[in-house]
C-alpha positions, 0 to 999 in steps of 0.5 A: 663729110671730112673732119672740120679740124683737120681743115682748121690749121690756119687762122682763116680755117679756124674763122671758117670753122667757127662761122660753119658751127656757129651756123649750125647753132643758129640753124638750130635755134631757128628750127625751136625759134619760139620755144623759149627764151634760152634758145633765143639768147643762144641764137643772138649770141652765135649770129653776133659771133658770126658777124665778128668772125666774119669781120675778124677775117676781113681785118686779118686779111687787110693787115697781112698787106699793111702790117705783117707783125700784127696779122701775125698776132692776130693770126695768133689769137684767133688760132687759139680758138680752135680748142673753144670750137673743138668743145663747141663742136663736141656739143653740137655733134651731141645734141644735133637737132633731128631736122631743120627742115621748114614743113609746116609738119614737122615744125609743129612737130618739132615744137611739141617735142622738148628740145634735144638741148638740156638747160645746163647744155644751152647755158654751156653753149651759150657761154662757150659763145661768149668766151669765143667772142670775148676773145676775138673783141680782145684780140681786136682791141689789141689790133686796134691798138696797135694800129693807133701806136703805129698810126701814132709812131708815123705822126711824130716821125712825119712831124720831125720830118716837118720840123727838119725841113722847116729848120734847115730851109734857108729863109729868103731874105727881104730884099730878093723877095722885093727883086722881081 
């Protein structure tokens, strides 16, 4: 398999990247589903990051038609990430689990094994999750609040239009509203 970084040099390839990580996160954490609650957090977390990339990515490609600017910063932002995925890619390589396989055998097998994962390693995930997700719900916050200024900018300009219009449209006087 190719080197996933080599890959992730646009915004959309490092939204790839996260969804294939976090992916293997959630495929593991599915494999040790009932072994306990750290593992289940870690699951919820990557499954909530994979719903936000995925809908970082619609909304980046929605704004490279209506506004450039702000694709461009989001871009940006979600760029950044690519170190976040390098760290978290580090520790999946590192502690990738044996199988992930649904036989009935070896997942009861894989239930009387301790997780390949330590504690300490799944709390580093799990916060290397939350960082990540942080990061893209401020980078969508500040979308979002770019699109209202912008929304808000076309407002006033709209409503000046209206007001010019208004004012400099004579008014028909009385009596040619009366002459039919």
């Amino acid at each position: 398999m190719s080197d996933p970084f080599s890959i992730a040099s646009g915004a959309v390839g490092v939204i790839s990247l996260g969804l294939q990580l976090t992916g293997q996160v959630v495929s593991y954490c599915q494999a040790y589903r009932d072994y306990d609650d750290d593992i289940r957090r870690v699951d919820s977390k990557a499954q909530a990051l994979q719903f936000s990339l995925n809908r970082t990515c619609s909304i980046m490609k929605d704004a490279l038609s209506t506004d450039p600017q702000i694709a461009s910063d989001l871009q940006a932002r979600i760029l950044e990430l690519r170190t976040s995925f390098q760290t978290l890619h580090t520790k999946i390589e590192k502690y990738k689990p044996v199988s992930t396989s649904t036989s009935v055998d070896v997942r009861s097998q894989l239930k009387r094994m301790a997780h390949p994962f330590r504690k300490d390693t799944l709390r580093d995930i799990g916060n290397d999750l939350d960082s990540v997700e942080q990061t893209i719900q401020t980078s969508l916050n500040i979308y979002t609040a770019q699109m209202s200024a912008n929304f808000q900018r076309m407002q006033v300009e709209m409503f000046q239009s209206l007001q010019a219009m208004v004012y400099y449209t004579p008014v028909p006087s009385s009596r040619s509203h009366y002459i039919s």
